[in-house]
N, C-alpha and C positions, 0 to 999 in steps of 0.2 A: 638613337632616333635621328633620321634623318633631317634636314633642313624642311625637305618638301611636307614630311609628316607634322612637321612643327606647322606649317601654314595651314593645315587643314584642318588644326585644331585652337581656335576662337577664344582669347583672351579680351575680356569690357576691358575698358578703361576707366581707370577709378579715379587719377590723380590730376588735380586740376579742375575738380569737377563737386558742387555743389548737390545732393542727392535727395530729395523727397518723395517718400511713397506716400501714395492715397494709395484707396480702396480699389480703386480699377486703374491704375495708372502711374505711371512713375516719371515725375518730372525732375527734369536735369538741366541745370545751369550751369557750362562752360565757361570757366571766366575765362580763361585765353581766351575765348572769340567772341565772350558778349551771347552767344547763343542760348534761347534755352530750348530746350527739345521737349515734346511730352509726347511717351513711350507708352501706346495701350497697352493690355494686359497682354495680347499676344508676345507683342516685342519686347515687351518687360520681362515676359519670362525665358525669351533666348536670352537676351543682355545677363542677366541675371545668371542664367548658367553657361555663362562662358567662361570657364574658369583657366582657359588655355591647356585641358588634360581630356577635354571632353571633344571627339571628333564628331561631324556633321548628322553620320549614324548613331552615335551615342545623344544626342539632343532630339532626333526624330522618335525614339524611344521614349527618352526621359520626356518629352513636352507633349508624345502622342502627337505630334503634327506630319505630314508629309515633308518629302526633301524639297518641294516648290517652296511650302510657309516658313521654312528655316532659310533658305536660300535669301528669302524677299527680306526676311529681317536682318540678316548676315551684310545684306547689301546694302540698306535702307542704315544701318548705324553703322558701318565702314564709310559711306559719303560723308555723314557728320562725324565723323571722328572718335564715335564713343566706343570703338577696336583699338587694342592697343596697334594691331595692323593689320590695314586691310584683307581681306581674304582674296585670292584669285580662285574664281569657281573654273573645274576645268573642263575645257572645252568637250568633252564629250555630250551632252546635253543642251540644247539649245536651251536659254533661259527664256522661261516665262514672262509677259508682260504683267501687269496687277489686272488689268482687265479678262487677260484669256485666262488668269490664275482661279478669277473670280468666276469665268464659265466651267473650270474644271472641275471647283469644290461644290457648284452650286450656292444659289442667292441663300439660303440659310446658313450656310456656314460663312459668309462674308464677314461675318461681324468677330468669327474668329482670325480675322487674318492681321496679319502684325502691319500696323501703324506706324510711323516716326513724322511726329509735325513740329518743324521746328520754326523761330521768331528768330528775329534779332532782337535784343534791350537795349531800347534808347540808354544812352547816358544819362548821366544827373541834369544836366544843362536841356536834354531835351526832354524827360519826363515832367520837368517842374513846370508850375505855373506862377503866373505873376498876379499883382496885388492891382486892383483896379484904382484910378486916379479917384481921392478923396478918402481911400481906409486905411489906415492906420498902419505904420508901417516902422522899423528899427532899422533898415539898411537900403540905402539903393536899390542895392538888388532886387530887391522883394518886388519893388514897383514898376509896371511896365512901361512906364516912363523913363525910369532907370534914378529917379529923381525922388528921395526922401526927406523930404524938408518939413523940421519939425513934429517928426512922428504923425506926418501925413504926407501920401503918396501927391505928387505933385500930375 
């Protein structure tokens, strides 16, 4: 198998990476970059069958989608990183935007189109809150003050 046949065919990335499915959705935590992503069902189920053995036409099959809604989610988790490597779409077809995607399939099928919404996670230092002047407090820290005096926030 060639090199080029190897890039055409879509390996997820698993390693590094924290994994929860719900019901309609599959959320992913990156610890290397702090990011977490949430993958609708669409892009949950390319991600999902990217086993690096399945090429672009084997996923339009297997998911029943067009080569545009595998294309958008191919590309949409190679920007985030959740490919073990990017794919290069080739240049024969101009690529779809999500909007002319969205006049092709029609406004009823938009909701089947594959999704990636990713955050960044505060740190611990910026998720936490502090402890208001006068409650009851064990550490400096706690208080936003910065000031524990006496197991009261100063």
């Amino acid at each position: 198998m060639s090199n080029q046949d190897k890039q055409s065919m879509p390996r997820a990335r698993t390693h590094g990476l924290i994994i929860r499915k719900m019901a309609d959705e599959v959320l992913i935590y990156d610890i290397e970059t702090r990011q977490a992503h949430c993958l609708n069902l669409a892009a949950a189920k390319v991600w999902e069958q990217c086993n690096g053995q399945r090429t672009i036409e084997d996923l339009c099959i297997l998911l029943h989608q067009n080569e545009e809604a595998i294309w958008l989610a191919l590309a949409q988790l190679g920007e985030r990183d959740l490919l073990v490597q990017p794919l290069i779409r080739p240049n024969e077809k101009p690529r779809l935007n999500r909007r002319q995607l969205m006049k092709a399939v029609g406004a009823a099928a938009v909701i089947a189109l594959p999704v990636v919404s990713t955050i960044i996670a505060p740190t611990a230092a910026q998720a936490s809150t502090c402890t208001a002047s006068g409650n009851t407090c064990t550490l400096s820290a706690e208080c936003c003050s910065g000031v524990c005096s006496i197991g009261v926030c100063a």
